[in-house]
C-alpha positions, 0 to 999 in steps of 0.5 A: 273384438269385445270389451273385456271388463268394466262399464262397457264389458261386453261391448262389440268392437269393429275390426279393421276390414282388411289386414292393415291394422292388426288389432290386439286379440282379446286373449292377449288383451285381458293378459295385459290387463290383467297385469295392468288392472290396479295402475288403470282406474283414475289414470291418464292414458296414451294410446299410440297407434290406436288402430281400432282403439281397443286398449284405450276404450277398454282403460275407459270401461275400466275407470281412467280419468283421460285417454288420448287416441293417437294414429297417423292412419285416416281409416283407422282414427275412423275406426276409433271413433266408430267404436267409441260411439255409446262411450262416455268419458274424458278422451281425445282422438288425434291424427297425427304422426305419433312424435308430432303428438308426442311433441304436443303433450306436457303432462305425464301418463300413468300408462302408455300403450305402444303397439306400432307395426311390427319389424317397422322399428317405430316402436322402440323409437316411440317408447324411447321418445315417451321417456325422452319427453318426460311423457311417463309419470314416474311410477307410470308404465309403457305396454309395449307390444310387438313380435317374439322374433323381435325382442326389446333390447333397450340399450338405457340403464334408468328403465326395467322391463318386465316381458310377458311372452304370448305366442307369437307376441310378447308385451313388454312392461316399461318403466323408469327405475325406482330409486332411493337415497340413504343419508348419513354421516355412516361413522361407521355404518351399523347394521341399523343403518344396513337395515334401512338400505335393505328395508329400501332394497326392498322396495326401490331398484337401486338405492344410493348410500349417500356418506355426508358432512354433519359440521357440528360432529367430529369423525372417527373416521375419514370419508374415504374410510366411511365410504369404504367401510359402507361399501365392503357392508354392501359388497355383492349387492349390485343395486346399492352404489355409495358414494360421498358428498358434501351437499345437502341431501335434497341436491344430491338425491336430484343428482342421483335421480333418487325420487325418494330418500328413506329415513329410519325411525328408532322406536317407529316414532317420528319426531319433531325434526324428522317431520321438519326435514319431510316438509323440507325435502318434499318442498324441494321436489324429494319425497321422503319414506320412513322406514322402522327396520327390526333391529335393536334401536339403541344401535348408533354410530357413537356407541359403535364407536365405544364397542369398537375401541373396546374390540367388541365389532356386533354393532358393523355389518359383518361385510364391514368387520374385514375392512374396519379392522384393516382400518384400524390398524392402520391407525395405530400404525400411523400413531405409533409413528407419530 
């Protein structure tokens, strides 16, 4: 075994004497780095079931600020630190079960390597625990390794997975779902605000149509009739999910586990207001993304309205035009009996 890259390229690594740790071969190690390479300079590390510790001593010739060595094994935390020798940087070596130092750790790591016995079932547990705990940052990622004939079916919807088959061994990529909110009063929905949620599709995995109350407004339309019209925009797009509330948006993008809510800029320019609110949500834990999809920018909500009483639908997503004219006449209907 070798270092593959960085400060130490090159440098020999010792290999366990007899078959009770299998170490990461070179080739599927510079696959997985390969894959890796951008997430690991300055990153914090965990390395469970170090074995000969290969993974996190390649993160540190590569750049990461900290890596944390962990095995339950006496002879292989041995090993680490044998082949850790002549390594300078930030890193811990630690004997212990891997849910007791799991227990011991508050901060959350940019990568976590999980490369447990195969067929042993402790490491799905393992990965399991690291998301459980809070232990991986959320833009952060999991390499998981273990047998083809054993694949990874996580059974939790917040994470996806990315697999990258080698062999016999497959390496499992893991990380929390991105997701975004879209707020707005959506009276109606237009195809500028659909762009904004495409522009979010773009970039997150699912994205939250959030219709809200504005009290200094007067609707056209009722929320159940904005969140069905929003809906029938986004009909066969499985990673959008709308919904209606009242609260603000910083408590419902919380409730939805959005990390970021994605706002659009009409003409690419932020105003006063717009930086006022980014402040706002970031002072209460949400990030917020501006986006400037190219649609026309005079397309707003008040002068649907007007299009529409003049039947003229160009400014709905065509998904909604259905749904908005069986509205409509549902409204002449009911003021015609009234």
């Amino acid at each position: 075994m070798r270092v593959v890259s960085g400060k130490y390229r090159g440098k020999k690594l010792v290999s366990p004497s007899d078959s009770s740790v299998r170490p990461t071969t070179d080739r599927i190690k510079e696959t997985v780095f390969n894959i890796l390479q951008a997430r690991v300079p300055e990153a914090r590390v965990l390395d469970l079931f170090a074995g000969s510790g290969a993974l996190g001593i390649e993160c540190l010739s590569r750049g990461a600020d900290e890596v944390i060595f962990v095995d339950n094994s006496r002879a292989s935390i041995e090993l680490v630190r044998q082949n850790l020798r002549g390594i300078e940087g930030n890193f811990r070596v630690v004997q212990a079960d891997f849910a007791a130092a799991l227990r011991t750790e508050k901060k959350p790591f940019d990568i976590v390597f999980v490369d447990a016995p195969y067929g042993s079932g402790l490491g799905e547990v393992a990965v399991g625990s690291v998301l459980d705990l809070g232990l991986l940052a959320d833009d952060g990622v999991i390499a998981y390794e273990h047998s083809v004939n054993l694949p990874f079916r996580p059974s939790r919807d917040d994470i996806v997975t990315r697999e990258k088959v080698m062999g016999t061994v497959t390496v499992d990529f893991v990380r929390r779902k991105r997701r975004a909110l879209v707020t707005g009063s959506f009276d109606p929905i237009t195809v500028a605000h659909a762009a904004i949620v495409e522009a979010a599709l773009a970039e997150f995995d699912e994205v939250t149509v959030a219709c809200l109350v504005n009290p200094d407004k007067r609707y056209m339309f009722t929320p159940e009739e904005r969140v069905a019209l929003a809906k029938a925009a986004f009909c066969g797009e499985p990673r959008v999910r709308v919904i209606f509330s009242e609260d603000d948006a910083v408590d419902v993008a919380r409730r939805e586990g959005a990390q970021v809510l994605v706002r659009g800029l009409r003409g690419g320019e932020m105003t006063d207001y717009e930086r006022e609110m980014a402040i706002y949500n970031s002072g209460h834990g949400v990030e917020t993304v501006f986006v400037s999809p190219d649609v026309n920018a005079e397309i707003s909500s008040t002068a649907a309205r007007k299009d529409i009483l003049k039947g003229d639908f160009r400014a709905v997503p065509k998904g909604a035009i259905i749904e908005l004219k069986e509205i409509l006449s549902h409204k002449r209907k009911g003021d015609a009996q009234a």
